[in-house]
DSSP file (Angstrom, degrees, kcal/mol; ACC not computed):
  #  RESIDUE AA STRUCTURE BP1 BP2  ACC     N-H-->O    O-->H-N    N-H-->O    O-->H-N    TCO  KAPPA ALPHA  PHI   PSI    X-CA   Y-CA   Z-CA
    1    1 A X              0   0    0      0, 0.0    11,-1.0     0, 0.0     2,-0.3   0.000 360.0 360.0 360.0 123.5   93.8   94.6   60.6
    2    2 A X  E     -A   11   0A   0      9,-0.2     2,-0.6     2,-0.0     9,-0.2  -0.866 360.0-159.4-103.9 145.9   92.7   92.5   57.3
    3    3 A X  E     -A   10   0A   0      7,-1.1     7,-2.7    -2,-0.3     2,-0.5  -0.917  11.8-144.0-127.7 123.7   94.4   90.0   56.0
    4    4 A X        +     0   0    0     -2,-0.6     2,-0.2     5,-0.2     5,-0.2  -0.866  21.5 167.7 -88.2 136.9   93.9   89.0   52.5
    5    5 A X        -     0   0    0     -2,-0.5     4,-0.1     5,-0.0    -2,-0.0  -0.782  50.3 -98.4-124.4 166.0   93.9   85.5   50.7
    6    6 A X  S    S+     0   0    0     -2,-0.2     3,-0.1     1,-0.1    -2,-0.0   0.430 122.9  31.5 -90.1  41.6   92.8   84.3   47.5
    7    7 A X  S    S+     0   0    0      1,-0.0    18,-2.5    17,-0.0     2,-0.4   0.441 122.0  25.3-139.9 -25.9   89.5   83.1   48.7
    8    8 A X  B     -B   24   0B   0     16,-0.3     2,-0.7    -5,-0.0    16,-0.3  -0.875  54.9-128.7-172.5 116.8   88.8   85.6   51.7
    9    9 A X        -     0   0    0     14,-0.9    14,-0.5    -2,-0.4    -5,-0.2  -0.492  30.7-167.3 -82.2 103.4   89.0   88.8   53.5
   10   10 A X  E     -A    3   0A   0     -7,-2.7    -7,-1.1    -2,-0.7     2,-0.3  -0.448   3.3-162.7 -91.2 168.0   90.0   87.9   57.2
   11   11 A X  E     -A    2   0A   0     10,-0.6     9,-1.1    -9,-0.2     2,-0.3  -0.742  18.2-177.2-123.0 153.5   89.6   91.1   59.8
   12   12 A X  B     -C   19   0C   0    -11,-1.0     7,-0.2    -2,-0.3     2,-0.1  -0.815  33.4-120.5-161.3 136.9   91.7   90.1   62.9
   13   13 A X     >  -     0   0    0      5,-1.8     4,-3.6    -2,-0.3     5,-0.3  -0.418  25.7-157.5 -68.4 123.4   91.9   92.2   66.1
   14   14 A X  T  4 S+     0   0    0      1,-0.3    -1,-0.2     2,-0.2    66,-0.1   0.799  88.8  69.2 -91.5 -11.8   95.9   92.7   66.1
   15   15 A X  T  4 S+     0   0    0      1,-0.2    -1,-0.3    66,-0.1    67,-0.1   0.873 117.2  12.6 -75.9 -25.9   95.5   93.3   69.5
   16   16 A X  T  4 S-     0   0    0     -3,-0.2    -2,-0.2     2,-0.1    -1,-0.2   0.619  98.4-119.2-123.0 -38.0   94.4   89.5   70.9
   17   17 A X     <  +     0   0    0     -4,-3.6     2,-0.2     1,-0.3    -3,-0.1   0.404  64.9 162.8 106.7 -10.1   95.7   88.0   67.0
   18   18 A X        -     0   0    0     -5,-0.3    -5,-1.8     1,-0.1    -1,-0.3  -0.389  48.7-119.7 -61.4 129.1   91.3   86.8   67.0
   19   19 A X  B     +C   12   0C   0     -2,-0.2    -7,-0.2    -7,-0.2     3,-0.1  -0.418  43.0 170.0 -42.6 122.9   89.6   85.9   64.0
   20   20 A X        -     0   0    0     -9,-1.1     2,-0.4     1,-0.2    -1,-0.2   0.555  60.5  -2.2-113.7 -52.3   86.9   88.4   63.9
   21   21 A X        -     0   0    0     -3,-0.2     2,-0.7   -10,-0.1   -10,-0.6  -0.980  52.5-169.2-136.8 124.0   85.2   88.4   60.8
   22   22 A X        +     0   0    0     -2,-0.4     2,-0.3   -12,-0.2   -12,-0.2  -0.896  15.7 179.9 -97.6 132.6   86.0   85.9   57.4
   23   23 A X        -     0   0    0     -2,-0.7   -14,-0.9   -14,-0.5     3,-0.1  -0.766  27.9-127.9-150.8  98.0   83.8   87.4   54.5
   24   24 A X  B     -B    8   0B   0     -2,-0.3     2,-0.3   -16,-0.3   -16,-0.3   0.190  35.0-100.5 -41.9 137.6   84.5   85.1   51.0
   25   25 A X        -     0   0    0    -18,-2.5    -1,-0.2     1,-0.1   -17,-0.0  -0.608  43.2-111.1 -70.6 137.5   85.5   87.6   47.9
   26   26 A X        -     0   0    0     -2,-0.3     2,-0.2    -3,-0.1    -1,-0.1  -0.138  30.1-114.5 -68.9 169.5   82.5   88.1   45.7
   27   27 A X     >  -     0   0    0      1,-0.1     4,-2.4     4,-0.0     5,-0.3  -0.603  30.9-101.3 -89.6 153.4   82.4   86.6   42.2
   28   28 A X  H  > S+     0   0    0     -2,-0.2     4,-2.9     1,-0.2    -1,-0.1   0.910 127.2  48.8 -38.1 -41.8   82.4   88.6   39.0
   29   29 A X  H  > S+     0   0    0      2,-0.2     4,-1.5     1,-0.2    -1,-0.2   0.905 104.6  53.0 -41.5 -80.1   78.9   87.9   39.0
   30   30 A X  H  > S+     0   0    0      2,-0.3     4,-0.7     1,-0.2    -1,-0.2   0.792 111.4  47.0 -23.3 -64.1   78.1   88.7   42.4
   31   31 A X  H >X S+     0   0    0     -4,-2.4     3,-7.3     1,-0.2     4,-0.8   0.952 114.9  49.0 -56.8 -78.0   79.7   92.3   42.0
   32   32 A X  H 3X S+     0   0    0     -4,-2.9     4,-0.8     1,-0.3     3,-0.5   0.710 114.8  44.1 -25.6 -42.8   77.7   92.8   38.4
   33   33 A X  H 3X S+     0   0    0     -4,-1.5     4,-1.3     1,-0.3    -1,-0.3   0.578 114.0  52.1-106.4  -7.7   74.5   91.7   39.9
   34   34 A X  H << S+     0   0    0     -3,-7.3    -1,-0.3    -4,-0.7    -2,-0.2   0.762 111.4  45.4 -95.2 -21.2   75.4   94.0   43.0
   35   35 A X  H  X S+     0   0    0     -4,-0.8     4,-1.0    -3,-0.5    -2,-0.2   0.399 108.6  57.5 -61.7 -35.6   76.0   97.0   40.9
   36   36 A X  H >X S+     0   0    0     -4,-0.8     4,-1.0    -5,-0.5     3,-0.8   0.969 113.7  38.4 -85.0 -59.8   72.9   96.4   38.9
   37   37 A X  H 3X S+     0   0    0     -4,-1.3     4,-0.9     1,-0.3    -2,-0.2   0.482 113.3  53.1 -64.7  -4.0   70.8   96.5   42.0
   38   38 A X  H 3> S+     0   0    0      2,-0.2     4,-3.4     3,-0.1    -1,-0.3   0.845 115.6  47.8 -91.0 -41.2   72.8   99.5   43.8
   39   39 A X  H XX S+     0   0    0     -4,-1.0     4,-2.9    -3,-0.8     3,-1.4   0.948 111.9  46.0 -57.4 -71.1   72.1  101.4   40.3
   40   40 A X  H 3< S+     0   0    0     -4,-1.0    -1,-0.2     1,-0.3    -2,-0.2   0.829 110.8  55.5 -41.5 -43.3   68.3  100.5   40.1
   41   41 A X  H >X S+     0   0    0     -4,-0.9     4,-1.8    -5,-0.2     3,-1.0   0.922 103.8  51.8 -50.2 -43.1   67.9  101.5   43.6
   42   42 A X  H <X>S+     0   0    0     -4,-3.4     4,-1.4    -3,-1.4     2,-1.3   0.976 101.6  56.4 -61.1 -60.7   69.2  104.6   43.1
   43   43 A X  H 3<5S+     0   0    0     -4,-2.9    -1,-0.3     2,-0.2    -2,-0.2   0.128 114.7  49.4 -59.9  37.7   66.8  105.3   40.1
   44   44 A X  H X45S+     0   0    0     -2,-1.3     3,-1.3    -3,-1.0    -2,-0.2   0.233 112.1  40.4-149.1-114.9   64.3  104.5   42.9
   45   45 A X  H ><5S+     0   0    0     -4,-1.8     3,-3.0     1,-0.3    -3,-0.2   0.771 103.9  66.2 -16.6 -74.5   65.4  106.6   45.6
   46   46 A X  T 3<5S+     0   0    0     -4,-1.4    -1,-0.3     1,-0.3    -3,-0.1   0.905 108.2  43.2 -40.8 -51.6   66.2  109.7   43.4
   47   47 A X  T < <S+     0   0    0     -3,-1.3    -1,-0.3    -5,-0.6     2,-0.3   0.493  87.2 112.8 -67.2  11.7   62.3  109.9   42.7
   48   48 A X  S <  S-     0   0    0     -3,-3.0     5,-0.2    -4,-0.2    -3,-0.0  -0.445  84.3 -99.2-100.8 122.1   61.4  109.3   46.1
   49   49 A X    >>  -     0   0    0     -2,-0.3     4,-2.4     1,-0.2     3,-2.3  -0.388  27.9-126.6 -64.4 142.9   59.7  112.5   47.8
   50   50 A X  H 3> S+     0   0    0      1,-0.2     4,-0.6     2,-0.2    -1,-0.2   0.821 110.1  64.6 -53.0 -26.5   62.4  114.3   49.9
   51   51 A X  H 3> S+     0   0    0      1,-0.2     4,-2.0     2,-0.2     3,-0.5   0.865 106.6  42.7 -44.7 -45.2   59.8  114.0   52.9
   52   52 A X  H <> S+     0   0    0     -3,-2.3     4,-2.1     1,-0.3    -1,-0.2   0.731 113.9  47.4 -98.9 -25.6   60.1  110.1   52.8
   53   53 A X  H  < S+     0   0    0     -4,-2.4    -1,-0.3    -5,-0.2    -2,-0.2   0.591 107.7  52.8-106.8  39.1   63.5  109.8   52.4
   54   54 A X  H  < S+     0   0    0     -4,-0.6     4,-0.4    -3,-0.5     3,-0.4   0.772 112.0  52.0 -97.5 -54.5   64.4  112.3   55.2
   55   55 A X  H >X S+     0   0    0     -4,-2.0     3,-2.8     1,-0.3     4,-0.5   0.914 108.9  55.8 -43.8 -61.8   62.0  110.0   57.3
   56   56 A X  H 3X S+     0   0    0     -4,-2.1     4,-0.9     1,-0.3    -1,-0.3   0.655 105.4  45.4 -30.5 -46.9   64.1  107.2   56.1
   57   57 A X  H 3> S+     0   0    0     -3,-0.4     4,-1.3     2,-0.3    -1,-0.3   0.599 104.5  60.1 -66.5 -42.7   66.8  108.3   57.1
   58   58 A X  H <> S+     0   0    0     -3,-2.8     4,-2.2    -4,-0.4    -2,-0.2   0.703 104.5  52.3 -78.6 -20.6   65.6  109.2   60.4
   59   59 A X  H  < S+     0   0    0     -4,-0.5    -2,-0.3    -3,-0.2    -1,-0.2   0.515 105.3  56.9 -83.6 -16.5   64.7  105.5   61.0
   60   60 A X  H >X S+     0   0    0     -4,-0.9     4,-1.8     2,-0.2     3,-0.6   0.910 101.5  51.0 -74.4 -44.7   67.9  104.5   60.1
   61   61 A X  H >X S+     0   0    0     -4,-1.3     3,-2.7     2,-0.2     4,-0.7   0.964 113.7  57.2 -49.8 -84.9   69.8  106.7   62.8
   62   62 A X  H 3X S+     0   0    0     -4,-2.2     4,-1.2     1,-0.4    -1,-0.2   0.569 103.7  41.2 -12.0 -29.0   67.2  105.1   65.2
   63   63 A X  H <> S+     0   0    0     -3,-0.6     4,-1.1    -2,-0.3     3,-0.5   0.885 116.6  55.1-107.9 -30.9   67.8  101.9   64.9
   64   64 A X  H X< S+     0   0    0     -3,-2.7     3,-1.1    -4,-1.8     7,-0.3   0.991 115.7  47.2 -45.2 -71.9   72.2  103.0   64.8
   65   65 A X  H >< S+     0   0    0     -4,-0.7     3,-1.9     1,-0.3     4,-0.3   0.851 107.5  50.7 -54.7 -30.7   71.4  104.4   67.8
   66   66 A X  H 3< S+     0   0    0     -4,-1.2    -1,-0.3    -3,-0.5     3,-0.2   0.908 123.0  34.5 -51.5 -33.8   69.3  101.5   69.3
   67   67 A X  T <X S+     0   0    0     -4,-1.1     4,-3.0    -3,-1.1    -1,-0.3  -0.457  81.3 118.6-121.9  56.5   72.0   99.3   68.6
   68   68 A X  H <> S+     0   0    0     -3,-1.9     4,-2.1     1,-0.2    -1,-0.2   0.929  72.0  64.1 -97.0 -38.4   75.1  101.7   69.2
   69   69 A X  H  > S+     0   0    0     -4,-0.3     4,-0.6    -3,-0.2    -1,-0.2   0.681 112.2  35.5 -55.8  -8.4   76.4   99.5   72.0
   70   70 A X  H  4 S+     0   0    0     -3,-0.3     4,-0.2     2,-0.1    -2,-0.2   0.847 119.2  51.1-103.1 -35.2   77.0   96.5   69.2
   71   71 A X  H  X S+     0   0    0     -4,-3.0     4,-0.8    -7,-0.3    -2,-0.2   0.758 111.7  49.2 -55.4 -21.4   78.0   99.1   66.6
   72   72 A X  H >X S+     0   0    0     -4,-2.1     4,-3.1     1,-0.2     3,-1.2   0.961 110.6  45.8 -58.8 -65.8   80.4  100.5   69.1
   73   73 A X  H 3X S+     0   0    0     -4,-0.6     4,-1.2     1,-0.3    -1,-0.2   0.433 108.4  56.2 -86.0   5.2   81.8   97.2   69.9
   74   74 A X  H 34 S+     0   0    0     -4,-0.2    -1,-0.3     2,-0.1    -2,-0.2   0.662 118.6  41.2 -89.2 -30.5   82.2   96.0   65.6
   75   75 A X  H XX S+     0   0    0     -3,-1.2     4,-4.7    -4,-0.8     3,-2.2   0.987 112.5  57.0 -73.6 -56.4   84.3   99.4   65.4
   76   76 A X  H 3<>S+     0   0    0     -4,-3.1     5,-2.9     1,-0.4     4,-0.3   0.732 113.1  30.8 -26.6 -68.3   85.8   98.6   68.5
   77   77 A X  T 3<5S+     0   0    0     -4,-1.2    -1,-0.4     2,-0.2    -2,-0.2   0.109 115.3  67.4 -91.2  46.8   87.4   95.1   67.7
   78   78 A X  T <45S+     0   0    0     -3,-2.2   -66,-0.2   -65,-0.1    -2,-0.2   0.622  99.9  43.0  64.2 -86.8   87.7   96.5   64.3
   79   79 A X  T  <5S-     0   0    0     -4,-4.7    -2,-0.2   -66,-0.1    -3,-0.2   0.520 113.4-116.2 -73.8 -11.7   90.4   99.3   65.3
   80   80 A X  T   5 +     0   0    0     -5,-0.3    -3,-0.2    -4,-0.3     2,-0.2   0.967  61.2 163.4  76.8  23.4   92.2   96.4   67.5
   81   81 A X      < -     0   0    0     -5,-2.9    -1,-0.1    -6,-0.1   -66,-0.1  -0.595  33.7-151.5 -94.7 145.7   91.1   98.9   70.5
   82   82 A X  S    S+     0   0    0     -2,-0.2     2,-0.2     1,-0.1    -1,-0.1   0.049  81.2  19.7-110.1  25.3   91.4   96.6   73.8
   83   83 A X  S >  S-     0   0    0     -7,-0.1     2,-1.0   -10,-0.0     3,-0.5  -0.872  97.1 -95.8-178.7 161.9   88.7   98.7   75.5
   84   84 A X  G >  S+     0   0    0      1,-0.2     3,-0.8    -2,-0.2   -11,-0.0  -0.287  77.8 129.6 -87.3  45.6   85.6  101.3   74.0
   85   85 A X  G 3  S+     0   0    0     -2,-1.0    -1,-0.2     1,-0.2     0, 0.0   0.806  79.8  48.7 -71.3 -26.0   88.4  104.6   74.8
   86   86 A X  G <  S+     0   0    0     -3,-0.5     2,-0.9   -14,-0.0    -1,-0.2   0.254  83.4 101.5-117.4  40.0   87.3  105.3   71.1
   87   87 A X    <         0   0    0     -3,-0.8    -3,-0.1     1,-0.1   -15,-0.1  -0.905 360.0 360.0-102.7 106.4   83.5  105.0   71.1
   88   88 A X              0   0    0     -2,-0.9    -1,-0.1   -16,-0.0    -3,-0.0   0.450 360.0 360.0 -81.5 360.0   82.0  108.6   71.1
């Protein structure tokens, strides 16, 4: 469940009412300057042979999977789930 404020977007586990994550609203700035770099990346990436970013790609699943018992448990108190019944 997220709770909004005007300074900061709280996540809190409805199940236990816990603080899980506070993460501050960006600034205009912040966004512009995050927007210019998602763009430029892309004009990056698009030229990228498909070989390397298929590799890419593959190293990313790898490392999800290394660390699927902590991604599991960020969905986990996430959803307010009081146990991993919804971790595939």
């Amino acid at each position: 469940m997220m709770n909004l404020s005007a300074t900061h977007a709280v996540s809190v586990n409805p199940t236990t009412g816990e603080v899980v994550s506070s993460l501050p609203w960006a600034s205009e700035h912040e966004v512009d300057a995050a927007i210019a770099l998602a763009a430029a990346g892309y004009r990056q990436w698009r030229q990228t042979p498909l070989a390397d970013r298929a590799d890419a790609l593959r190293r990313i699943g790898a490392a999800l999977r290394a660390r699927g018992e902590e991604v599991a448990q960020m969905i986990t108190l996430g959803d307010g789930q009081a146990d991993r019944s919804g971790a595939r």
